[in-house]
C-alpha positions as CSV (number, residue, x, y, z in Angstrom):
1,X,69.6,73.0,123.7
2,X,67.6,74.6,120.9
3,X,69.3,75.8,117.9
4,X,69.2,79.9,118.0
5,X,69.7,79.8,114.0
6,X,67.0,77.7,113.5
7,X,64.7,79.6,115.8
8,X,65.9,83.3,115.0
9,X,63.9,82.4,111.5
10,X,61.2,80.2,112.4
11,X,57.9,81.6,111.2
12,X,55.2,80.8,114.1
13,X,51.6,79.7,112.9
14,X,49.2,79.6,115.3
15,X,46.6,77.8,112.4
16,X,49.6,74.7,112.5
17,X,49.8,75.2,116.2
18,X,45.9,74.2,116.6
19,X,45.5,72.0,114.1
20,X,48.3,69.5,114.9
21,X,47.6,70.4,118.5
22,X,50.6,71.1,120.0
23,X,52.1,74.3,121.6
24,X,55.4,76.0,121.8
25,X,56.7,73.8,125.0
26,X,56.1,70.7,122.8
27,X,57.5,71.9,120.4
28,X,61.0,73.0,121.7
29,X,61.1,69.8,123.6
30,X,60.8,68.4,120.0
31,X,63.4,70.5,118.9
32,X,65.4,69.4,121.5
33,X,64.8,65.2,120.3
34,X,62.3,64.2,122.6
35,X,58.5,64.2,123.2
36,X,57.0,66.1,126.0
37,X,55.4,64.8,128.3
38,X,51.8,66.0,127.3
39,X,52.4,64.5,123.7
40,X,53.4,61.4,125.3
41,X,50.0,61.3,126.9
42,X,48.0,62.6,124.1
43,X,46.2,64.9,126.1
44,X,44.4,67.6,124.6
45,X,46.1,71.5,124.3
46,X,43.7,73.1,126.8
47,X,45.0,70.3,129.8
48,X,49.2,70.8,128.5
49,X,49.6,73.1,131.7
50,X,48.6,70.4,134.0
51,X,51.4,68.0,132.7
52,X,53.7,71.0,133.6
53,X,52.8,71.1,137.2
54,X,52.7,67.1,138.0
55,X,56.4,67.2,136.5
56,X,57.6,69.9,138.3
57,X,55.9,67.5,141.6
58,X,57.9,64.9,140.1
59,X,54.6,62.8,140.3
60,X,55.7,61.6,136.8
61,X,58.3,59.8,135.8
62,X,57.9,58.5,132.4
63,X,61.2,58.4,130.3
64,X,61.6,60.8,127.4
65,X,61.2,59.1,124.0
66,X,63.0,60.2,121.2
67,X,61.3,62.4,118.1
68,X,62.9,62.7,114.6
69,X,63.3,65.8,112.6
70,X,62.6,66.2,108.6
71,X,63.5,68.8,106.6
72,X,62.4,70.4,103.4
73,X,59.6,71.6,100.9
74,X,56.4,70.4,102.0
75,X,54.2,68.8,99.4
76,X,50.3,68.7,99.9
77,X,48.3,66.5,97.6
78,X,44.3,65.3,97.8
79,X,42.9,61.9,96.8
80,X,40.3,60.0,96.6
81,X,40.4,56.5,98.7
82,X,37.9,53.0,97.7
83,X,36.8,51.6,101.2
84,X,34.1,48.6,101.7
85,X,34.8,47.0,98.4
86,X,34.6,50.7,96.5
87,X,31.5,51.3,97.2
88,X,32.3,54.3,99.0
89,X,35.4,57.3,98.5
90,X,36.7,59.2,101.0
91,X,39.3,62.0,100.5
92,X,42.5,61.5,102.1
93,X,44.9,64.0,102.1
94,X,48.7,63.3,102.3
95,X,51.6,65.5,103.1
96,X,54.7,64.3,101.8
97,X,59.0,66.0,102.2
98,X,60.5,64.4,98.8
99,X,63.7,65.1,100.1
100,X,63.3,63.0,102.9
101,X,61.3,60.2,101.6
102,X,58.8,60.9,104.3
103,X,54.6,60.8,103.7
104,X,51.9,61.2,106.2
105,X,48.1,61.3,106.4
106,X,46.4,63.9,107.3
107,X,42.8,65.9,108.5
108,X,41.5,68.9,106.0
109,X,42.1,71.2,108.6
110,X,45.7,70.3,108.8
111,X,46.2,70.5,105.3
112,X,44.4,73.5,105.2
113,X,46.6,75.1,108.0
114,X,49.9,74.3,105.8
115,X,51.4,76.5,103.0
116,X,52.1,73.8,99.9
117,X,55.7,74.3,98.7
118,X,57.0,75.9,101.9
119,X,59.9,74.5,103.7
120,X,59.1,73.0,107.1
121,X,61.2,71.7,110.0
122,X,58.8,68.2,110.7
123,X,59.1,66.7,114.2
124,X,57.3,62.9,114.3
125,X,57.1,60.0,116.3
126,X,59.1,57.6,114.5
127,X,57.0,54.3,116.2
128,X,53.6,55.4,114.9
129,X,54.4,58.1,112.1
130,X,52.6,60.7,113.6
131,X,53.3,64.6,113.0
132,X,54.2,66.0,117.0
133,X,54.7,69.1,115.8
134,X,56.3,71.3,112.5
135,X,57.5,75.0,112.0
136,X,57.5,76.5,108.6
137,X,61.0,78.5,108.0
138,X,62.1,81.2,106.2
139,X,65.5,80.5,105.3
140,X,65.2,77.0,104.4
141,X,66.9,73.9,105.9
């Protein structure tokens, strides 16, 4: 069951939404602790209704796997990477939550799509330490 509190001030983003493409089913079956099913798959956000259908056919039958939750003020920071020996640099840009110890890699649209210094509830995959999904809030943690 989602939490009303935390989803009565929940500021929606469509720019996050496409970016870290996921919609708002995803993301309320992270809320809930899992993955959906279409984030399981990886598929793309324009074939997420298909995944809806086959599981309501209970043609799937994959077992839920479990998403954690970070809280807190999102930090955004750009650098500049050495690959092949440092003869080339690429940009990398890394999101980080100081108060929950947590970093992660991202595109320039992504980081781009996020408000540095705003408070976000982060759901990731804790095997592969991907971002599912996040929702920037107005009333903090």
């Amino acid at each position: 069951m989602v939490d009303k509190s935390k989803q009565a001030h929940a500021i929606r983003d469509y720019r996050v939404q496409k970016a870290f493409n996921f919609t708002l089913d995803d993301l309320s079956a992270n809320q809930a602790g899992f993955m959906s099913v279409a984030q399981q798959w990886n598929l793309p956000t324009w074939m997420r209704g298909l995944t809806r259908r086959l599981s309501s056919n209970r043609l799937v039958t994959s077992r839920p796997k479990q998403v954690l939750h970070a809280c807190g003020k999102l930090t955004i920071a750009s650098q500049l990477r050495d690959i092949h020996g440092g003869r080339f640099q690429i940009k990398s840009h890394i999101i980080s939550i100081a108060e929950a110890n947590l970093r992660f890699s991202v595109s320039e649209e992504q980081s781009r799509a996020l408000s540095d210094g705003a408070v976000y509830h982060l759901y990731y995959n804790p095997d592969t330490m991907q971002i599912l999904s996040l929702e920037r809030t107005a009333t903090g943690c």
